[in-house]
N, C-alpha and C positions, 0 to 999 in steps of 0.2 A: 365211249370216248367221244367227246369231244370234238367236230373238225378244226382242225386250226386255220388261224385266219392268215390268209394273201393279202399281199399289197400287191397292189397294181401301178408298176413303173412305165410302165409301156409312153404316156405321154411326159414322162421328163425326158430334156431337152438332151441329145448324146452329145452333146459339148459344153464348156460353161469358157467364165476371163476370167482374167485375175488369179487370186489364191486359190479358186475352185478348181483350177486347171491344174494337171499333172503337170504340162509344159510350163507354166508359170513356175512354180517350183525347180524344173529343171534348169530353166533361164537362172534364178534365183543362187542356185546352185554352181552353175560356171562361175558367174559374176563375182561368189565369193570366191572361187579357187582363182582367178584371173584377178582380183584386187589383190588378194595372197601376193602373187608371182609379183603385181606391179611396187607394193609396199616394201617387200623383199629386197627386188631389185635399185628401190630409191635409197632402202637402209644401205646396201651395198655401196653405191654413190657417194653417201655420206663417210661414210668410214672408209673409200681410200680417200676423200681429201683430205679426211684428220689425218693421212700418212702422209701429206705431200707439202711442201714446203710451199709451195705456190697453186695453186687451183683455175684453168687449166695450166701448164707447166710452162714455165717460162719462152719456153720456143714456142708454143701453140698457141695461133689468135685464137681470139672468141667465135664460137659460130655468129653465122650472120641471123641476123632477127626478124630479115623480110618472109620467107617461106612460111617459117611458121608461125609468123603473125596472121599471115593471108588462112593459114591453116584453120587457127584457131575462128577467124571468120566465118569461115564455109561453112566449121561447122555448128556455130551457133544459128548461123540463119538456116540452116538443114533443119532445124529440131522444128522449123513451121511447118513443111512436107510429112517430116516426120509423126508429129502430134496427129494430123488432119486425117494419116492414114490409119494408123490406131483407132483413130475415134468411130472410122468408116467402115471399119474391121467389126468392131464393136456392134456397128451398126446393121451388117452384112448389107452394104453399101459398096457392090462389087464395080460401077461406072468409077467412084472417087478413089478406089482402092487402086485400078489399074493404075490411072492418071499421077494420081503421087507419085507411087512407087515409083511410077518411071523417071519422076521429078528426084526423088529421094537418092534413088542410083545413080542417078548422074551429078549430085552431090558429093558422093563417096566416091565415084570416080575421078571429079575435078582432085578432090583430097587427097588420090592416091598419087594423081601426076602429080601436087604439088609437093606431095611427100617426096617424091624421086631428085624432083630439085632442094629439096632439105638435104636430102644425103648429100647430094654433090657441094652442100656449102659449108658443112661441119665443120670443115678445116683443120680435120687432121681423118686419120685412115683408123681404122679397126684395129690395126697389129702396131700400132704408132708408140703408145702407154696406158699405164692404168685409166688415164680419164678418159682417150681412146674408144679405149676395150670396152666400159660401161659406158658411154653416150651410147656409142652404135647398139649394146643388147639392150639399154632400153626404150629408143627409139626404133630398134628392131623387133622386141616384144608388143609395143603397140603397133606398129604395121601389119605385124602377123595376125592379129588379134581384127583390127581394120580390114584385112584384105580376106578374110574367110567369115565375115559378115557379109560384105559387099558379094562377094561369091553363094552366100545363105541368099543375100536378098535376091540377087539375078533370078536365080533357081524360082525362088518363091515369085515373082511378078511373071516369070514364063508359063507356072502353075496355073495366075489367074485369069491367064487368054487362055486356058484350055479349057476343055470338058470337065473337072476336075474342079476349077474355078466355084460351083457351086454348095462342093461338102463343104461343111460346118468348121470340121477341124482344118481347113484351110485356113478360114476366118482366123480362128486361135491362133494358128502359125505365124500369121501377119502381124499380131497383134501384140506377139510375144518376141515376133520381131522388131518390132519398134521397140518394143520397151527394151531390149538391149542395146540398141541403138543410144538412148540414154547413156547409160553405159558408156560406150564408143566416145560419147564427147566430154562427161563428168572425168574420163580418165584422162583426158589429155591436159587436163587445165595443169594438175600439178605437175604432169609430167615436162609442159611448156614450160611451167617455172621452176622447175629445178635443171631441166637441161639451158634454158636462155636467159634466165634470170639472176638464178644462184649465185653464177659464176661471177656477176657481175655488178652485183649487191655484198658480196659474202666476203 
């Protein structure tokens, strides 16, 4: 018989990016169940105002436009922190990695206070009526969605001041966290214009 022939794995790399990653896929994966829930919830939006005579209801001003206009600023210009740490990630560039992130976080947290002043300007209440009820769950489905990123990132930037800082799939975690990040700001655009917009074109 014959011996059969080994390959020798020992020098490929125990981490890869991108589509090579398990974590990319998984990223991948939220992102479509969490567009799911955000498309969902727009269809929903739409079809009660085909039920409503007026859109928001007669008694109910408009939200106001300042908050999350400021919103949508933050976080366009986050996505330069953002990118820079990905790439550094990429790079296993652990000085540029720290440095961002800490930048990147405190981005997401400007976003979250300013988010808290969005709720208080809605101008009407959760339990108020149907337009109500879906501004707040989908303004509240992006928060939720925002604030347990911003709690992923903390986590991850505490990671890479430790000992810990130098595994590989650390690297990947970063990297896979920026690319959701992404994510975090491609969804707000439509959700800006249907909650501030719509209302007021439509």
């Amino acid at each position: 018989m014959s011996a059969r022939a080994t390959i020798d794995v020992s020098e490929l790399p125990a981490h890869a990016f991108g589509n090579r990653s398990i974590m990319w896929w998984a990223t991948v994966g939220v992102i479509a169940i969490e567009a799911a829930v955000f498309a969902a919830t727009i269809a929903t939006y739409f079809y009660l105002q085909g039920n409503e005579k007026s859109w928001p209801p007669a008694d109910t001003p408009l939200p106001d436009l300042l908050w999350p206009s400021i919103n949508v600023l933050i976080l366009l210009v986050s996505l330069v922190p953002n990118q820079i740490v990905k790439s550094a990630a990429e790079h296993h560039n652990l000085r540029t990695i720290r440095i961002g992130m800490i930048v990147a976080d405190l981005f997401a947290v400007a976003f979250v206070v300013v988010r808290a002043l969005e709720f208080r300007h809605l101008n009407v209440s959760w339990d108020s009526n149907a337009y109500g009820s879906i501004t707040w769950t989908l303004l509240g489905f992006h928060t939720f969605h925002l604030v347990t990123d911003l709690a992923d990132s903390i986590v991850l930037t505490v990671l890479m001041f430790s000992r810990h800082a130098h595994e590989g799939k650390r690297f990947v975690d970063v990297a896979e966290n920026s690319f959701y990040w992404y994510f975090v700001v491609i969804s707000w655009i439509p959700i800006y214009g249907v909650l501030y917009w719509a209302p007021r074109l439509l």
